[in-house]
N, C-alpha and C positions, 0 to 999 in steps of 0.2 A: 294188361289192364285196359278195362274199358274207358273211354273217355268221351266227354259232351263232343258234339256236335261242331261246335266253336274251336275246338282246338284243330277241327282242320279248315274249317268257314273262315278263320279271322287271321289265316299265313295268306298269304299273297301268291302262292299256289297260283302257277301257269292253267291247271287242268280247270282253275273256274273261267276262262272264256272262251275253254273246249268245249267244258260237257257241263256246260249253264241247263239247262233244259233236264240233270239227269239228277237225281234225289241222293244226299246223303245217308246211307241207309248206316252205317256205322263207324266209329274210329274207334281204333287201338292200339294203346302203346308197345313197341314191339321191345322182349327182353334180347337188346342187340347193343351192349356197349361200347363205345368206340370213341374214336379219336377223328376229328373233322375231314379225314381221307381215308374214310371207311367205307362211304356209302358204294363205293362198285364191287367193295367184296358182297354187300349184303346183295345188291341186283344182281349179281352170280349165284350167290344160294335162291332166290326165287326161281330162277331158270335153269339149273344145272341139276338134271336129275329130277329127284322126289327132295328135293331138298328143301320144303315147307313140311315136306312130312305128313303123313294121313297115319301116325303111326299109332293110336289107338284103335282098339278094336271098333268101338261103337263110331268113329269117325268112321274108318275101313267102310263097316256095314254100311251107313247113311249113304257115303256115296259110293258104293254098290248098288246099292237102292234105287239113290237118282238116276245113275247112267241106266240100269235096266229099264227103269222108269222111262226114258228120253227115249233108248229104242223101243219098244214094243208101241209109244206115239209118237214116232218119228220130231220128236222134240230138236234133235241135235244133227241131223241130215246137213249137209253141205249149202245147201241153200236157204236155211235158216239161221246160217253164221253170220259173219261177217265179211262184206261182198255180196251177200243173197239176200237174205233179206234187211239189213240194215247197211249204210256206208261205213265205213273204217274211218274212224277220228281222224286217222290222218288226211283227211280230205281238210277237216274244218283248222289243221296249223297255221299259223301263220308263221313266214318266208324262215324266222331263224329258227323257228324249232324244226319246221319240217328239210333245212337245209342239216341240220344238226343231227347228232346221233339216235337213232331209232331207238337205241336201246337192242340187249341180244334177243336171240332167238331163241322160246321155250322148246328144253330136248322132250318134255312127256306129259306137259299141260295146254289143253286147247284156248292159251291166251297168245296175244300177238302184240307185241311191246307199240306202244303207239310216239313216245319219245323219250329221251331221258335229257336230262341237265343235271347241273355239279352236285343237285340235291332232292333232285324229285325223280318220279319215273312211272309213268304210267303204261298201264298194259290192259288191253280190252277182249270182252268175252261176247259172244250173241249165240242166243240160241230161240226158239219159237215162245219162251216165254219171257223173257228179257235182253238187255244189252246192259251189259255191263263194264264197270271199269274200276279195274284194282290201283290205287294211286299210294306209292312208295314215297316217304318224305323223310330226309335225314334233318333232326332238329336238334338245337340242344336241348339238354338232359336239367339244366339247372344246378348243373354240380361241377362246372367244368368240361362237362364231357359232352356225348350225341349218342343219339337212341335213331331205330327206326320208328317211324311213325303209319299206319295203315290206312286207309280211309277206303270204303269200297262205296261205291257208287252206283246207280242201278238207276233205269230205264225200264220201268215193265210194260209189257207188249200186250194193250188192253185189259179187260176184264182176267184173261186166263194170265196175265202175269201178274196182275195185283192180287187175287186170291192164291198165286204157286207162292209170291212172297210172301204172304201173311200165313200159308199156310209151316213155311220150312222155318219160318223165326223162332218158333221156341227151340227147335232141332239142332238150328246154328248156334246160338247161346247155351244150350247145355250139350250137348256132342260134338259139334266142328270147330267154334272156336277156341275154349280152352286146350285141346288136344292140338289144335294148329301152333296154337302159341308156345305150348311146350316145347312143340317141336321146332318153332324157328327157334327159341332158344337155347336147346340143348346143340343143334346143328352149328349153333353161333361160337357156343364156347369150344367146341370138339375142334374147329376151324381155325380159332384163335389159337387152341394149342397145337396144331399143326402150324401156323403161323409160325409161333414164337420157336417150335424146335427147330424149324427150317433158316 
């Protein structure tokens, strides 16, 4: 489910006096039920595998699309990442996040955890048309329980990254993120019940 703006503006959230300067461009509540010592299983599904899932077709296609998109204009080259044309967050920590867990290492998505804590966890993306940053927050639920929380954040890089974002919005609201969401959620509960038989 979509949610304002404020629901991740107004948590106390470490990543607003990292990446002050980068735009909230969306929050969404993730279907990830749990108990308050959940959240490192959920940051093991964002990093282990395909395990956010691109598992509808028209998600599939869109970013098929992008990455050919990115190569044929050299969009995503090594020196348009991070390190090349933008610094890596982890420059701007301060001493206990950046002495603190990095958070893991993605096995098959071009993000790069920038830290984690007991309940947040952010991971950043650059490429020639933005710098971005996916921020992971375990909240509660309001029923007892905890949810994950999403919040992506984004940096566009001039003219040609405010018209690439304005141009994929409708694309991400109707093909990438409810297909995304499905699939953290179906991912969540298949895990849980591997949990529980184990």
């Amino acid at each position: 489910m979509r949610l304002p703006k404020t629901a991740h503006t107004s948590r106390p959230w470490r990543i607003h006096g990292i990446a002050g300067d980068f735009q909230v461009e969306d929050v969404w509540a993730l279907p990830t039920p749990g108990g308050p010592d959940d959240f490192p299983r959920l940051v093991r599904q964002f990093t282990e595998g395909d395990a956010t899932g691109d598992s509808s077709p028209v998600s599939r296609a869109l970013f098929a699309i992008r990455w050919k998109l990115g190569a044929l204009l050299g969009w995503d080259k090594p020196d348009a990442g991070v390190g090349g044309r933008v610094q890596t967050l982890r420059d701007r920590l301060p001493a206990d996040l950046r002495d603190g867990p990095q958070g893991p290492a993605f096995s098959s998505r071009p993000f790069t955890s920038v830290y984690r804590t007991h309940d947040e966890w952010a991971a950043e993306i650059a490429n020639r048309t933005m710098h971005g940053v996916m921020h992971i927050g375990w909240v509660p639920d309001g029923a007892g329980g905890y949810r994950g929380q999403m919040a992506v954040l984004v940096k566009p890089n001039g003219l040609l990254g405010a018209v690439y974002m304005a141009s994929i919005k409708p694309f991400r609201y109707v093909g990438v993120y409810p297909a995304l969401l499905r699939a953290i959620g179906h991912t969540w509960q298949a895990n849980a019940g591997e949990k529980h038989a184990t």
